[in-house]
C-alpha atoms as a printed R data frame, in Angstrom:
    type eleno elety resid chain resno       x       y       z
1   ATOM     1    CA   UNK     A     1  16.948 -23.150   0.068
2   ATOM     2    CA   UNK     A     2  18.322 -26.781  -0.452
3   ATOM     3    CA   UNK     A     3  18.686 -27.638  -4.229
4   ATOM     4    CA   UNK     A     4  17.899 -31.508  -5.254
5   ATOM     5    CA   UNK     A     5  21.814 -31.522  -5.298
6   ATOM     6    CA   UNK     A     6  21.461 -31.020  -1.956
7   ATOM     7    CA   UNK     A     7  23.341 -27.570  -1.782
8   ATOM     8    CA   UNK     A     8  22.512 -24.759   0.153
9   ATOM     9    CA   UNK     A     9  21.813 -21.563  -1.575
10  ATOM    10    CA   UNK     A    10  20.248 -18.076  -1.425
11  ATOM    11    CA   UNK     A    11  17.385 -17.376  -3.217
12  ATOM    12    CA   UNK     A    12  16.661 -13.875  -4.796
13  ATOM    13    CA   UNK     A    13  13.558 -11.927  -3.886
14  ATOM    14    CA   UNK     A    14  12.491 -10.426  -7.450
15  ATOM    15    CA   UNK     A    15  10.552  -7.503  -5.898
16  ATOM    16    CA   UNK     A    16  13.451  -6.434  -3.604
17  ATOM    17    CA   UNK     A    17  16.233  -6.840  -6.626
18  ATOM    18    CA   UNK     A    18  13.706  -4.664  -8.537
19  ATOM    19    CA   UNK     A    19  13.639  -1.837  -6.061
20  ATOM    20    CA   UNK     A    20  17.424  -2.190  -5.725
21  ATOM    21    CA   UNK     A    21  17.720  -1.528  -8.987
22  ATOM    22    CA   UNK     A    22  16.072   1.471  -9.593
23  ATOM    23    CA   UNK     A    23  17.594   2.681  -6.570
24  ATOM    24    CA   UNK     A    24  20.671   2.674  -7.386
25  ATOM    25    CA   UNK     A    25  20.710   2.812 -11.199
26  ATOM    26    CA   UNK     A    26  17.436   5.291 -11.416
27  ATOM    27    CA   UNK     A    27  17.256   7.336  -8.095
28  ATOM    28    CA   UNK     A    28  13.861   5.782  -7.508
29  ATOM    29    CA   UNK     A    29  13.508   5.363  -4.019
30  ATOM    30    CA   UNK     A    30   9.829   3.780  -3.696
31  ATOM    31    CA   UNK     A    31   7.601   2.691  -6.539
32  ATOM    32    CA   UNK     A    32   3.582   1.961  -6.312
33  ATOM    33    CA   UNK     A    33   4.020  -1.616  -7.751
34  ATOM    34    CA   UNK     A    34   6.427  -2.798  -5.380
35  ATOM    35    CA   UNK     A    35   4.952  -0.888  -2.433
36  ATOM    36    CA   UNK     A    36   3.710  -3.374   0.436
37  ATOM    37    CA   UNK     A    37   0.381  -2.353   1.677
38  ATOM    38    CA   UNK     A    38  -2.122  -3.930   3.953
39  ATOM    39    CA   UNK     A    39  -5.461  -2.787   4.893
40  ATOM    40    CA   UNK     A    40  -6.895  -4.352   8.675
41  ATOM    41    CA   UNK     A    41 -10.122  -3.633   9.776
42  ATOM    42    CA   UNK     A    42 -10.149  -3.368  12.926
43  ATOM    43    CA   UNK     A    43 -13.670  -0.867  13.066
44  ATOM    44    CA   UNK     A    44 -15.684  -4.281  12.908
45  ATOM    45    CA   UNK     A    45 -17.827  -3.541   9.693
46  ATOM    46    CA   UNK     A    46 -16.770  -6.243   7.382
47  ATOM    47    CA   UNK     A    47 -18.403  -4.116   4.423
48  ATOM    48    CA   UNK     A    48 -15.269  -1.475   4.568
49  ATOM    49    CA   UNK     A    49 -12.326  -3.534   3.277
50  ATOM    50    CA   UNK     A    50 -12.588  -4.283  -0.085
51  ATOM    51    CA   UNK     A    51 -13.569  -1.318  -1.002
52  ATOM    52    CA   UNK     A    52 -10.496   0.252   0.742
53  ATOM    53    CA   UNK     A    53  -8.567  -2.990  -1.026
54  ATOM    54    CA   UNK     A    54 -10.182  -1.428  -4.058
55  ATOM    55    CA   UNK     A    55  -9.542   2.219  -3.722
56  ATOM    56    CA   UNK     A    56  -5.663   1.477  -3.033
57  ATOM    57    CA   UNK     A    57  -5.541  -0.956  -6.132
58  ATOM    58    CA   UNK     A    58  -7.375   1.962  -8.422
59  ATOM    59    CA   UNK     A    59  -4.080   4.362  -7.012
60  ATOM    60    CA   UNK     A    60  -2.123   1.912  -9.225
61  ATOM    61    CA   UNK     A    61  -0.721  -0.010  -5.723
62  ATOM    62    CA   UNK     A    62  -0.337  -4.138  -7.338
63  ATOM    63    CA   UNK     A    63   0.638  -5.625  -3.759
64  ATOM    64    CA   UNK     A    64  -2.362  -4.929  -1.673
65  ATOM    65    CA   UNK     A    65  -3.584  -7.800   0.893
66  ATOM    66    CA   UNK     A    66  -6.283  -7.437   3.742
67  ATOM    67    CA   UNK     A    67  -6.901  -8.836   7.044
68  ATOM    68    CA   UNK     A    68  -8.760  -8.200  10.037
69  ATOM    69    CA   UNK     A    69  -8.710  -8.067  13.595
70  ATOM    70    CA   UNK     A    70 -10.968  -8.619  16.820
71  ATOM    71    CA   UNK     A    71  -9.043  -5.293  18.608
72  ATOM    72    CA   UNK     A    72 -10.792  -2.306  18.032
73  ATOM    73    CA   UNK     A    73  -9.516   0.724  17.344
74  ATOM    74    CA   UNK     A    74 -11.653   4.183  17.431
75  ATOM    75    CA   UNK     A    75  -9.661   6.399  14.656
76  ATOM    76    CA   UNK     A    76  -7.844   5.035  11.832
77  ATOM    77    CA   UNK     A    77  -4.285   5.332  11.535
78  ATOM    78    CA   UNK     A    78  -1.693   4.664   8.804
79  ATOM    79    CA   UNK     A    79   1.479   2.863   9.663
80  ATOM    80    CA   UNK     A    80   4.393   3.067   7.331
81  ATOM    81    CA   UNK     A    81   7.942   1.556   7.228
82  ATOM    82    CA   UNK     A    82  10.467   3.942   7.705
83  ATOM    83    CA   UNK     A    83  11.682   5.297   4.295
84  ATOM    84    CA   UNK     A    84   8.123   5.186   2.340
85  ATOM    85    CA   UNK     A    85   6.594   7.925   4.429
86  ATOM    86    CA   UNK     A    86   6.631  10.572   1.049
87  ATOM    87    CA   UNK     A    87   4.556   7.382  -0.637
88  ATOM    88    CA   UNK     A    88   2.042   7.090   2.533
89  ATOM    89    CA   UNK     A    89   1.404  11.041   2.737
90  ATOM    90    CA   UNK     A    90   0.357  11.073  -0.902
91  ATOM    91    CA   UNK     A    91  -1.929   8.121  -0.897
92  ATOM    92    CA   UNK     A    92  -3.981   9.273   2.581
93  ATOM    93    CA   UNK     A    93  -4.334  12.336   0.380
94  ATOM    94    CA   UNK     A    94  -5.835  10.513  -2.338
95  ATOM    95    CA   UNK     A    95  -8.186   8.633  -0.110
96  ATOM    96    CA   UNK     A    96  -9.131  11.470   2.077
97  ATOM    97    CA   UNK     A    97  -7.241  10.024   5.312
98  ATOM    98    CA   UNK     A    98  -5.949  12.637   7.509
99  ATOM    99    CA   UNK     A    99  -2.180  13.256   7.648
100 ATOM   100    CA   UNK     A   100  -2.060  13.799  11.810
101 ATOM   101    CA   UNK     A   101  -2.853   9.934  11.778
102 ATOM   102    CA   UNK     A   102   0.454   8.527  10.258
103 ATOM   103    CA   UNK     A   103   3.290   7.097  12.504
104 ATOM   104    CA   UNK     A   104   6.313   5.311  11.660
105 ATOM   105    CA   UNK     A   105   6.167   1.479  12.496
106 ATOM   106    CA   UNK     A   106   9.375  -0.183  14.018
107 ATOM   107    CA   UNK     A   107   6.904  -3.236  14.944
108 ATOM   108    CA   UNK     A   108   7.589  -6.594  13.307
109 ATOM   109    CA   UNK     A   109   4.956  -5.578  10.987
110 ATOM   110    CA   UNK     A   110   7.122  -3.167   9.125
111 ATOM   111    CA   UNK     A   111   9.369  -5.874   8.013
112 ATOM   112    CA   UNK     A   112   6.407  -7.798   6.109
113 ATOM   113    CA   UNK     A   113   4.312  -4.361   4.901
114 ATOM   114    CA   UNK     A   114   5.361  -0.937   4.029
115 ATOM   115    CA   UNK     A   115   2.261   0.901   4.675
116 ATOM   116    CA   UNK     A   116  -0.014  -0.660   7.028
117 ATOM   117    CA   UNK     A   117  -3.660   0.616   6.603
118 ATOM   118    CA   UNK     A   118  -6.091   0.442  10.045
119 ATOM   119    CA   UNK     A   119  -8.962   0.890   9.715
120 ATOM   120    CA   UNK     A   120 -10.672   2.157  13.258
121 ATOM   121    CA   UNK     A   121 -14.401   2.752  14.188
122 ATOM   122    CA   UNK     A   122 -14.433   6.083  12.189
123 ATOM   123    CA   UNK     A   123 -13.437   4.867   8.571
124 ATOM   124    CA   UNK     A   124 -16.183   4.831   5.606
125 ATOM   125    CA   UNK     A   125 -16.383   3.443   2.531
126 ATOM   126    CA   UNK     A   126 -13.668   5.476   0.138
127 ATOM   127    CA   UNK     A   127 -15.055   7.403  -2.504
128 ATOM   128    CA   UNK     A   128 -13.112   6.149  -6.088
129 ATOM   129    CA   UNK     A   129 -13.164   8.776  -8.632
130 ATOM   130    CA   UNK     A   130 -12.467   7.122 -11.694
131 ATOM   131    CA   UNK     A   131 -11.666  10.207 -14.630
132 ATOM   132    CA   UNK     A   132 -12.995   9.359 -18.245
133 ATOM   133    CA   UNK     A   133 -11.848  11.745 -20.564
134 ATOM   134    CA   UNK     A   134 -14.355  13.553 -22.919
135 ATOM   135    CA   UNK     A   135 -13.636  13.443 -26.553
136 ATOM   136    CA   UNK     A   136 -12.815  17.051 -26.889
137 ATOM   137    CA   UNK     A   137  -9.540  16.704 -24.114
138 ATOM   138    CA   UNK     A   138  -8.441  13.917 -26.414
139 ATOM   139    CA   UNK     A   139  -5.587  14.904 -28.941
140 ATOM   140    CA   UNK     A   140  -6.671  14.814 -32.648
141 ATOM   141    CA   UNK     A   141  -6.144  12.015 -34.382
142 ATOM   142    CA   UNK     A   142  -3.045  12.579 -37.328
């Protein structure tokens, strides 16, 4: 980045310094809200994504973008980053995606996403269970 000065100077990326710091400081090594996931349908049925989109979002994921593609794929996989594989495992569990279809990604993709989500000719609609509690499993007011 050039400043009006005309010097040349790094700029931080917030997201990354945030993940550096609870890294190192906290032992985190992955967090949901600076996770990197996109969802690509490439099954053709335009009326999947958002509500995949939504479903990730409603597992408390903030960076979630979607795309799509003309290739078509029959099953849907799950690409991850290296590193975030513990984070990918856990959300395919929440949505019901098999574990047999992750693999690691070492494309140029995994430098822009952590967990890519594709959506192939056999995905449906996710099912979002959203948990109200009663009254009774509420603690008593003092």
């Amino acid at each position: 980045y050039m400043t009006p000065a005309g010097a040349s100077v790094l700029r931080p990326q917030a997201n990354r310094l945030k993940l550096l710091v609870r890294e190192v400081f906290f032992g985190e090594s992955h967090t949901q809200e600076l996770t990197r996931i996109e969802v690509v349908n490439s099954a053709g049925v335009p009326a999947l994504t958002n509500p995949m989109v939504d479903a990730v979002k409603a597992q408390g994921f903030e960076q979630v973008t979607a795309s799509a593609t003309r290739q078509r794929v029959k099953e849907s996989t799950v690409k991850v980053r290296a590193g975030v594989e513990d984070v990918a495992l856990e959300l395919m569990r929440q949505l019901n995606l098999p574990a047999d279809r992750l693999e690691i990604d070492e494309t140029q993709y995994a430098a822009r996403t952590d967990i890519r989500i594709i959506l192939g000719e056999d995905a449906k609609p996710p099912t979002i269970r959203i948990v109200t509690p009663t009254p009774a499993l509420l603690p008593a007011a003092p």
